[in-house]
TITI-119204 format. One record per residue: residue number from 1; x, z, y of N, C-alpha, C in turn. Coordinates in steps of 0.02 Angstrom, whole numbers, plus 32768, in hexadecimal, padded with zeros to 4 digits. Layout:
! residues N
+-----+------+------+------+------+------+------+------+------+------+
: num :  n_x :  n_z :  n_y : ca_x : ca_z : ca_y :  c_x :  c_z :  c_y :
+-----+------+------+------+------+------+------+------+------+------+
: NUM :    X :    Z :    Y :    X :    Z :    Y :    X :    Z :    Y :
...
+-----+------+------+------+------+------+------+------+------+------+
END
This chain:
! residues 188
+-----+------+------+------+------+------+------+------+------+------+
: num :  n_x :  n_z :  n_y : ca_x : ca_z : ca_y :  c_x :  c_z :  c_y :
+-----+------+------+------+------+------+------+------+------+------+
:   1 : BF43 : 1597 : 834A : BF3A : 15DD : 835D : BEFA : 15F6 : 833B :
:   2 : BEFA : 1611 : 8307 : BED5 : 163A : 82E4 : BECA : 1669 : 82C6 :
:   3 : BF09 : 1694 : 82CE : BF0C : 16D3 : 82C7 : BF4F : 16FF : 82EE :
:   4 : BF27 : 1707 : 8329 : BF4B : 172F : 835C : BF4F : 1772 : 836C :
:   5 : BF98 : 178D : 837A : BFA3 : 17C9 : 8399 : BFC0 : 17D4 : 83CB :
:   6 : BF86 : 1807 : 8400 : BF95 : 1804 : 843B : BFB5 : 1847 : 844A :
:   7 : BFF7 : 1866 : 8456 : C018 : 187D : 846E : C034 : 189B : 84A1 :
:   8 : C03B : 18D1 : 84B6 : C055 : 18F3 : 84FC : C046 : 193C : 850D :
:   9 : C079 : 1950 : 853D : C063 : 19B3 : 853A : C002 : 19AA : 8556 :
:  10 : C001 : 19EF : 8557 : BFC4 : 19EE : 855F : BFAE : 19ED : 85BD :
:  11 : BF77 : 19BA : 85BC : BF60 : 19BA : 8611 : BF83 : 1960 : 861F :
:  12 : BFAF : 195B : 85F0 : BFB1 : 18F7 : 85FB : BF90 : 18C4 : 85F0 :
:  13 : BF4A : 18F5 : 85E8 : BF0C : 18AA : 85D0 : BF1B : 1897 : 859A :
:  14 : BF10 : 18BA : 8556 : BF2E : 1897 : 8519 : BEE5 : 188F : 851C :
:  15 : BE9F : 18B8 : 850A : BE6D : 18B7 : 84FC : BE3A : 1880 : 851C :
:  16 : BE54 : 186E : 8559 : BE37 : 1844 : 8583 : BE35 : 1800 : 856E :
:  17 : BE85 : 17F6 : 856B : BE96 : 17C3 : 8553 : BE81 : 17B0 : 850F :
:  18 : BE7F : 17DB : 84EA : BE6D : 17D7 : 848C : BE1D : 17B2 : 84A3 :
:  19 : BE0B : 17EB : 84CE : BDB7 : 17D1 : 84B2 : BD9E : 178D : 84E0 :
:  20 : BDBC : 176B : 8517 : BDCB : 1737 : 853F : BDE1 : 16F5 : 8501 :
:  21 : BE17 : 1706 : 84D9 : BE3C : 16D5 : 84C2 : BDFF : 16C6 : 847A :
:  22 : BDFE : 1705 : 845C : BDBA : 16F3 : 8410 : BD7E : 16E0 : 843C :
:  23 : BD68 : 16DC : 8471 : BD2B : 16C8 : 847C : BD30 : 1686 : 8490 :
:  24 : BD6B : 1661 : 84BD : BD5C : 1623 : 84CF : BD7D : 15F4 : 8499 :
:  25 : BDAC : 161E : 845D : BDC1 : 15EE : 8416 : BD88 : 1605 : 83F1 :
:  26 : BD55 : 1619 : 83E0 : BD0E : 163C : 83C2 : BD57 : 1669 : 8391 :
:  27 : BD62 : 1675 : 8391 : BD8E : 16B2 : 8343 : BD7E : 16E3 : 8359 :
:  28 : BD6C : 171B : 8320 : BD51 : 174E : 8310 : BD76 : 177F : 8337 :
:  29 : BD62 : 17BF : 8369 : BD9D : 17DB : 838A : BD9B : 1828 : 8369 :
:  30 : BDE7 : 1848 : 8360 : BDDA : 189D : 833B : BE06 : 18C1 : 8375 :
:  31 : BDCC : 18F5 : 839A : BDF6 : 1935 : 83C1 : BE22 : 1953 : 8378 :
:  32 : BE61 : 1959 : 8380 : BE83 : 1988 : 8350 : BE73 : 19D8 : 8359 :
:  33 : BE63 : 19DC : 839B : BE4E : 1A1F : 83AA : BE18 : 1A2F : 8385 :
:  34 : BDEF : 1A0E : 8392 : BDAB : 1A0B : 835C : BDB6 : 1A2B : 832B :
:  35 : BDE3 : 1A13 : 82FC : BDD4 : 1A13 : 82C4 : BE1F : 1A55 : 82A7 :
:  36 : BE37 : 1A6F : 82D0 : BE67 : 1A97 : 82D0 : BE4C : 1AD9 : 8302 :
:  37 : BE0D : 1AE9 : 8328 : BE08 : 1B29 : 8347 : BDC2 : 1B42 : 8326 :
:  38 : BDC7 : 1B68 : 8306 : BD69 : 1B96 : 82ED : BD53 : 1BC5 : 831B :
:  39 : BD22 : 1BDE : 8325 : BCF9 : 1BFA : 8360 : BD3D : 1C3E : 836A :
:  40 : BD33 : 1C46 : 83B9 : BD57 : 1C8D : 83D5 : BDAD : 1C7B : 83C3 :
:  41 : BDAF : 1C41 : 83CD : BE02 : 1C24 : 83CF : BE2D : 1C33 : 839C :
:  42 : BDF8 : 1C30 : 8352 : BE2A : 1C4D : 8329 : BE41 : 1C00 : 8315 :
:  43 : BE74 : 1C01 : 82EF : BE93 : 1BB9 : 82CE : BE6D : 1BBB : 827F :
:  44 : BE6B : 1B7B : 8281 : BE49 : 1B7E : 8232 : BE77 : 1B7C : 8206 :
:  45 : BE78 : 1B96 : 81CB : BEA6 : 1B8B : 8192 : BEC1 : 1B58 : 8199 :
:  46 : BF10 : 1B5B : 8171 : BF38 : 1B30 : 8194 : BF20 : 1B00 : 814C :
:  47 : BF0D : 1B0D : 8117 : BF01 : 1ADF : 80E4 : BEBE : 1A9F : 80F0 :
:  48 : BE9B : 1AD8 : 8124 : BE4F : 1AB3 : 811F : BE6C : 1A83 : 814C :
:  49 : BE85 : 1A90 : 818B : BEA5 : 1A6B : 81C9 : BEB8 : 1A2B : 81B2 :
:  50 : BEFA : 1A26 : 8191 : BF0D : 1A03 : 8151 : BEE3 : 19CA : 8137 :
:  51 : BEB6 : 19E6 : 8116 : BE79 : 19C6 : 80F3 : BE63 : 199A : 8103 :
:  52 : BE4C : 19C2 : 815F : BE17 : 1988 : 8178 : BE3F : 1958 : 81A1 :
:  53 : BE8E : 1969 : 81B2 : BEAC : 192A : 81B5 : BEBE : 18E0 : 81A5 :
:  54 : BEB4 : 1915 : 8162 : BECB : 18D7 : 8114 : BE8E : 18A8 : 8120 :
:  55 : BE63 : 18BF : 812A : BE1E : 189E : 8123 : BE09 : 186C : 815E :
:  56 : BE33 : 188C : 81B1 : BE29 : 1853 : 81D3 : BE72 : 180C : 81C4 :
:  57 : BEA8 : 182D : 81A6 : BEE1 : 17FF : 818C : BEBD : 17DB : 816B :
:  58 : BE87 : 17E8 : 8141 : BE77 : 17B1 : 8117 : BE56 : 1773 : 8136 :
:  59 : BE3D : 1780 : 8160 : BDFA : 1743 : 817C : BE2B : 1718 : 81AF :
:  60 : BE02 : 16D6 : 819E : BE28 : 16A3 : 81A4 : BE32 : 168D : 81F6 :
:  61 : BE10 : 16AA : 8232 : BE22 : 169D : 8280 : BE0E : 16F0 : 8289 :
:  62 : BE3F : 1702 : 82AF : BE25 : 1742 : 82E5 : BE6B : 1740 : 8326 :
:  63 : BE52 : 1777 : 834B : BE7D : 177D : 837B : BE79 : 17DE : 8373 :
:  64 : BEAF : 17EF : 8376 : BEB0 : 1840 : 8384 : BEE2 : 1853 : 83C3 :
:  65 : BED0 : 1880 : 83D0 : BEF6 : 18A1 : 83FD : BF04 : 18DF : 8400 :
:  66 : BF47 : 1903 : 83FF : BF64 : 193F : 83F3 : BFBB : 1940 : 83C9 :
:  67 : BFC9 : 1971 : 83D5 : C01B : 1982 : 83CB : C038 : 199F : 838E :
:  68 : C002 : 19BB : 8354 : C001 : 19E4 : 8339 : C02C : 19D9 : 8301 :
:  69 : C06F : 19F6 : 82F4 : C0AD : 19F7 : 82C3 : C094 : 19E5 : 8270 :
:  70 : C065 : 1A0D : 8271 : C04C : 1A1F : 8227 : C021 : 19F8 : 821D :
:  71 : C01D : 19A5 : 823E : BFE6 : 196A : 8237 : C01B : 1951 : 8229 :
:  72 : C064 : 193C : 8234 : C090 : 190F : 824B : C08A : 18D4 : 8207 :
:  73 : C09D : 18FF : 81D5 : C0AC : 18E6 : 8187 : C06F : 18CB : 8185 :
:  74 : C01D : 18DB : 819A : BFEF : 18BD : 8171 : BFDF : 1881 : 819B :
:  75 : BFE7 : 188E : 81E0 : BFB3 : 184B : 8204 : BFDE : 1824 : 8225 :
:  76 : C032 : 182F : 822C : C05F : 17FC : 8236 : C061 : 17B6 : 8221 :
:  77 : C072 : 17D9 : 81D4 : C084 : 179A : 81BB : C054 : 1751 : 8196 :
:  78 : C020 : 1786 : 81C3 : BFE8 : 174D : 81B6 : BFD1 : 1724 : 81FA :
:  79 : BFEB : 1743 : 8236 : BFDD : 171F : 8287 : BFF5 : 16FA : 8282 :
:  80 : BFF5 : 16BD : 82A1 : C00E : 167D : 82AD : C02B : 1682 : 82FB :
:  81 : C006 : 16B4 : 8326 : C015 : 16B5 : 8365 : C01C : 16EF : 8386 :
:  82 : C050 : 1716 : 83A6 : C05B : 173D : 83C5 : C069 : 1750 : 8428 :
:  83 : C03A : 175C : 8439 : C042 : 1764 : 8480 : C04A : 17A1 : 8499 :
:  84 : C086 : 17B4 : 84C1 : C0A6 : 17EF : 84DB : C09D : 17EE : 8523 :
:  85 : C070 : 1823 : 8531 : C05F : 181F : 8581 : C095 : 184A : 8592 :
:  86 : C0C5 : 183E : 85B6 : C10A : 185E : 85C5 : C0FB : 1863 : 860F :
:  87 : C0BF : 186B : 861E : C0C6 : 1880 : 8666 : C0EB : 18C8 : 8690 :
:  88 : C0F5 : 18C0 : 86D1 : C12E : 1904 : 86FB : C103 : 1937 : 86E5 :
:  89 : C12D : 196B : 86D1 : C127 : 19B2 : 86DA : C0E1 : 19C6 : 870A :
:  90 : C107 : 19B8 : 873F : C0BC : 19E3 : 877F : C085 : 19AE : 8777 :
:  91 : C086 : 1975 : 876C : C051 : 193E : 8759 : C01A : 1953 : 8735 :
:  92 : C033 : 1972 : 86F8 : C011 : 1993 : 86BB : BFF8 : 19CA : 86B9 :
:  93 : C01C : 1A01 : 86DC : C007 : 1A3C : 86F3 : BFE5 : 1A61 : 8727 :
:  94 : BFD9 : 1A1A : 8742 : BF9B : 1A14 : 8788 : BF71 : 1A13 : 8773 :
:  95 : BF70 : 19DC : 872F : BF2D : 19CD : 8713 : BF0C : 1A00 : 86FF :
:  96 : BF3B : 1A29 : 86BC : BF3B : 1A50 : 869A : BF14 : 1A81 : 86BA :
:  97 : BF1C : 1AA2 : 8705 : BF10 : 1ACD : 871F : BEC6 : 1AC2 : 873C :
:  98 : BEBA : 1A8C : 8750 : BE80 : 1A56 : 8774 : BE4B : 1A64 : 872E :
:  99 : BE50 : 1A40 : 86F3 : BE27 : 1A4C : 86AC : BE1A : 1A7A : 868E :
: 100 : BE4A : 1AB2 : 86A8 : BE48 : 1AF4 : 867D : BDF0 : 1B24 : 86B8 :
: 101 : BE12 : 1B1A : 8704 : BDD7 : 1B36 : 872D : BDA2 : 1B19 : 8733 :
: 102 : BDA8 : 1AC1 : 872C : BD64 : 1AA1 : 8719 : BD2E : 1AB6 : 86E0 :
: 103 : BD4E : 1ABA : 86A0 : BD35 : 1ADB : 866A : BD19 : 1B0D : 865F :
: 104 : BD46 : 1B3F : 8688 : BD29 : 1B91 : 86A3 : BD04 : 1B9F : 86B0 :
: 105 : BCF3 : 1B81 : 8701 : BCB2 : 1B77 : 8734 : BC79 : 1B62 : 8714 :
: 106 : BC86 : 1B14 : 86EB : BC54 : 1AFC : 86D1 : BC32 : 1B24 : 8697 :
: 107 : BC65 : 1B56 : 867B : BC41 : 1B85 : 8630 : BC45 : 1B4B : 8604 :
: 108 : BC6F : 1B19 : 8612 : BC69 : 1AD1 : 85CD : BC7D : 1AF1 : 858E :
: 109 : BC75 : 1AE7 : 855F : BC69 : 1ADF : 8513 : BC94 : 1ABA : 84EB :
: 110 : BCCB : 1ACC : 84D7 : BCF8 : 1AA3 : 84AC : BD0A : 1AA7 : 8475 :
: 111 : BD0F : 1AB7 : 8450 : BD05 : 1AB5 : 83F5 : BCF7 : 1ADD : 83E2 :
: 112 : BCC6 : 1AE3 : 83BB : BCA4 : 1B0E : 8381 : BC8F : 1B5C : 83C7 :
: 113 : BC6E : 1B58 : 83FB : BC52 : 1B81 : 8425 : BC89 : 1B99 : 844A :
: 114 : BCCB : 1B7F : 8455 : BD0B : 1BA4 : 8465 : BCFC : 1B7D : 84BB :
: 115 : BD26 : 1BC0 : 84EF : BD14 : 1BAD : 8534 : BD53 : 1BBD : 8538 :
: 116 : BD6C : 1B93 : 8584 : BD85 : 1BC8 : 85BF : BD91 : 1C0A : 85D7 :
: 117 : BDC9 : 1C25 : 85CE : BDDA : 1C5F : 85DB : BE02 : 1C6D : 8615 :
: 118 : BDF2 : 1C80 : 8649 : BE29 : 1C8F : 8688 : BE5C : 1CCE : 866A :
: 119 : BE31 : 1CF2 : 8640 : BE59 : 1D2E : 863A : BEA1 : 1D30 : 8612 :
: 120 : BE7F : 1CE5 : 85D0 : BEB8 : 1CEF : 8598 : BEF5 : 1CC0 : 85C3 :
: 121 : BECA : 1C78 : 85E9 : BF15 : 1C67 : 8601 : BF45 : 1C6E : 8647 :
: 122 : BF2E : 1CBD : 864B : BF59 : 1CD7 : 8691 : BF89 : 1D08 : 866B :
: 123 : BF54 : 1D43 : 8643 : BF69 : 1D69 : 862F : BF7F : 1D98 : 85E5 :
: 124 : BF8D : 1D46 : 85C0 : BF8B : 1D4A : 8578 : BFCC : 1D1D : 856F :
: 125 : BFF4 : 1D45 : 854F : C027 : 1D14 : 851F : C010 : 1CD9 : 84FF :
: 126 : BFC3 : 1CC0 : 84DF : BFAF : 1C90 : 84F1 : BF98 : 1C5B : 851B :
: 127 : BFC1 : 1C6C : 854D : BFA1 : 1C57 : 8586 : BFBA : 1BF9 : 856D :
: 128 : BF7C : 1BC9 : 8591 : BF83 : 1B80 : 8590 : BFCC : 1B63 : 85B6 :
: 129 : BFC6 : 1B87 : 85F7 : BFFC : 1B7F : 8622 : C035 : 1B8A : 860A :
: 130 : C040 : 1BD7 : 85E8 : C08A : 1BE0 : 85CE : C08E : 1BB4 : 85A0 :
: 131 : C06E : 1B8E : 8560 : C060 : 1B60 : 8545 : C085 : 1B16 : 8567 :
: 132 : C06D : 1B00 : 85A0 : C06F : 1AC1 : 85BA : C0CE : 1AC3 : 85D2 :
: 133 : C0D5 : 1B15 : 85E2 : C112 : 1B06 : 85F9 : C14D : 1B03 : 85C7 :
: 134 : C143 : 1B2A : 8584 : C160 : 1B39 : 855B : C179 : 1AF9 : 853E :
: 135 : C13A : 1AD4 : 853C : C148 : 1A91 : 8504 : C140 : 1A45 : 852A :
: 136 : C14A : 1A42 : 8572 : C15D : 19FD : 8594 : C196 : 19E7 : 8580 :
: 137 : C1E1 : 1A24 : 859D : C219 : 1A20 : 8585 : C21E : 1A10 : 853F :
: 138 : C206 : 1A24 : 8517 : C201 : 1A3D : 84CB : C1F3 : 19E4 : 84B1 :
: 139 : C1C2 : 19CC : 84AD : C19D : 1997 : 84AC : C1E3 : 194D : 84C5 :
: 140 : C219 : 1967 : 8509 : C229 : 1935 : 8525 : C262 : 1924 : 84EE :
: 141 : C27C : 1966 : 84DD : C2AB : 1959 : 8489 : C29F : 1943 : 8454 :
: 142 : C274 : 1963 : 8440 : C254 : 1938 : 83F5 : C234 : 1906 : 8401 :
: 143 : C204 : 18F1 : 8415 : C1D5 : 18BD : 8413 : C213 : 187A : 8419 :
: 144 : C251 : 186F : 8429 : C24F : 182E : 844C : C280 : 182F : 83FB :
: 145 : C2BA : 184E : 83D7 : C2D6 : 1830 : 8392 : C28D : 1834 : 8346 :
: 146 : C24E : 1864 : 836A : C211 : 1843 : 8339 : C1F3 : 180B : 8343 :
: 147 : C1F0 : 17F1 : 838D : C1D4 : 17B5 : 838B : C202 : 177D : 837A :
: 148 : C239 : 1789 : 8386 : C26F : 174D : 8376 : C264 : 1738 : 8325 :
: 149 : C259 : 1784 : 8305 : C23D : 175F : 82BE : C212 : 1742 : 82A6 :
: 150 : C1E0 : 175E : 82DA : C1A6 : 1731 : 82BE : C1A8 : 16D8 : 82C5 :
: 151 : C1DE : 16D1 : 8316 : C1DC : 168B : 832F : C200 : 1665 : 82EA :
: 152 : C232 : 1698 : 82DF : C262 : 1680 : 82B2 : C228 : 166B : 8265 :
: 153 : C1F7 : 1681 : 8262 : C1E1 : 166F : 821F : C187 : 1622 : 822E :
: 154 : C199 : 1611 : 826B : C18A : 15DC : 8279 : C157 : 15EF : 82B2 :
: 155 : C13B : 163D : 82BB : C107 : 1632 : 82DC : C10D : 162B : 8329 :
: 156 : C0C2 : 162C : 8342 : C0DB : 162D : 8389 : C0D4 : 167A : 83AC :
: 157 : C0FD : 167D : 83EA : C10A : 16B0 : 840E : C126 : 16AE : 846F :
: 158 : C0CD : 16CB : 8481 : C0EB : 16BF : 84BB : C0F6 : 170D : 84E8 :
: 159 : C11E : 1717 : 8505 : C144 : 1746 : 853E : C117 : 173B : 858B :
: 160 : C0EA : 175B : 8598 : C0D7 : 1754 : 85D5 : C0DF : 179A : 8607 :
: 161 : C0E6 : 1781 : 8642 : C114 : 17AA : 865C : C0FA : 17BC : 869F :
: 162 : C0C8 : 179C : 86B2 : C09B : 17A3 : 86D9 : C050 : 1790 : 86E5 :
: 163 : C018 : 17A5 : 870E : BFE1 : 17A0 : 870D : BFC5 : 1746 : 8716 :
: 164 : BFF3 : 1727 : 8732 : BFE7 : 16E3 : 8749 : C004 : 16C1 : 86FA :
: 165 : C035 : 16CC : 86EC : C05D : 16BE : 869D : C010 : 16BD : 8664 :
: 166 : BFF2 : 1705 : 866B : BFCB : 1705 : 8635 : BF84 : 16DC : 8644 :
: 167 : BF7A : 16C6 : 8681 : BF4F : 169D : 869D : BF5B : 1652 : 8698 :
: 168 : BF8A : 1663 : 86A2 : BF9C : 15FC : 8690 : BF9F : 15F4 : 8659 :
: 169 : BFC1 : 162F : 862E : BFBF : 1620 : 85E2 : BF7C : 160A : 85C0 :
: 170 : BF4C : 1646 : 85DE : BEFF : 1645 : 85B8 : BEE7 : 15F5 : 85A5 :
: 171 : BEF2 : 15E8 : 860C : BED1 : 15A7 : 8616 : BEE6 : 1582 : 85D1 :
: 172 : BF1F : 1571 : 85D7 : BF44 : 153F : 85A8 : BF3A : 1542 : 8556 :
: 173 : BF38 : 1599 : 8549 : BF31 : 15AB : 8507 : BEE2 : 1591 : 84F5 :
: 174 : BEB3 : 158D : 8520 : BE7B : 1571 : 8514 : BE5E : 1541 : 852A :
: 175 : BE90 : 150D : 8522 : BE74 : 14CC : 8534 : BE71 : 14B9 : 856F :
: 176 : BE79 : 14EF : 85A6 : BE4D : 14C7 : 85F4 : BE98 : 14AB : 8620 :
: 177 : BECD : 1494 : 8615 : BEFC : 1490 : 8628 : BF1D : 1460 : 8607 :
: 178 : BF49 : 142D : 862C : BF78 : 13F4 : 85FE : BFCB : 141B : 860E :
: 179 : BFB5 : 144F : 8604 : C00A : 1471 : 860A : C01D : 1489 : 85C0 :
: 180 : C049 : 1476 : 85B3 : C06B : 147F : 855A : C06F : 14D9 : 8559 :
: 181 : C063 : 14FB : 8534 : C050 : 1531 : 852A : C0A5 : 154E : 8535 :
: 182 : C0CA : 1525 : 8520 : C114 : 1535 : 8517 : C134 : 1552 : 8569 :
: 183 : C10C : 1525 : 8596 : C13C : 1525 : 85CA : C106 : 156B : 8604 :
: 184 : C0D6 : 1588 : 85DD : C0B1 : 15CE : 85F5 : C0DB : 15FA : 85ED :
: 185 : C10F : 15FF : 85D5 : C114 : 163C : 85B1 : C16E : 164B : 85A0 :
: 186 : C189 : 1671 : 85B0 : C1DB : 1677 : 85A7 : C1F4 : 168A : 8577 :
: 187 : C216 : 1676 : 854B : C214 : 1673 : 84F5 : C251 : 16C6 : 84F8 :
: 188 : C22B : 16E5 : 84C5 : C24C : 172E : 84A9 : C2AA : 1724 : 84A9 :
+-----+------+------+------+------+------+------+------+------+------+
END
């Protein structure tokens, strides 16, 4: 496991997990958000975006986390490992809702000076929420004949499906566990 992608709608702990999993394997960890939002929520060029993908595809351990279509071609086929937090619907959107008002309250700081907005995700066609609901369903179709390819081209791929799933997995994925990584996790 040395070059991982961590996977799932948004509010399933992809980020948690990314920066959990590169810190206790030491590999380098990349918010995709990072490097895909420029100040006042604009998106950065889709070329530059691109770019600085190519650039974490190149290096030889990282862990990322994020969904983003227009990475697929560059940082796929260079992961060795794919983890899909397939956690429930209301699971995710508890969270979602829990992180979005934590963030708020706190005035936290998330890429390039970009905050929390109550306003954009109640009352904006951007909203995170219409987001989370749009693409759980969305995510439950595609993701499982893309990951079958990737299994199919030798790598690994695990399906976790709940909060205890991605907990036993961790343990195991990092050493602290004599449980075969195989039997964490319910194959795509």
């Amino acid at each position: 496991m040395q070059r991982v992608c961590v996977i799932g709608v948004t509010g399933s702990g992809k980020t948690t997990l990314a920066k959990r999993l590169a810190g206790q394997l030491r590999l380098d960890y990349v918010e995709m958000d990072s490097l895909y939002w420029n100040p006042h929520w604009t998106p950065v060029d889709p070329e530059i975006f691109r770019s600085r993908l190519a650039g974490v595809a190149a290096g030889d351990a990282w862990v990322t986390d994020g969904n983003y279509s227009r990475a697929r071609d560059i940082l796929w086929p260079r992961a060795d490992t794919f983890v899909w937090l397939d956690l429930p619907f209301h699971v995710t959107f508890m969270r979602l809702v829990h992180r979005t008002f934590t963030r708020w309250f706190q005035k936290a700081e998330l890429w390039n000076g970009n905050r929390e907005s109550l306003r954009e995700h109640f009352f904006s066609r951007d909203s995170i929420f219409l987001w989370a609901i749009n693409t759980h369903p969305r995510y439950r179709r595609e993701f499982p004949p893309l990951l079958a390819e990737q299994r199919a081209l030798g790598k690994a791929v695990y399906r976790l499906r709940s909060a205890q799933a991605v907990e036993r997995w961790t343990h195991t994925a990092c050493g602290q566990s004599g449980t075969r990584l195989a039997d964490c996790a319910r194959s795509i």
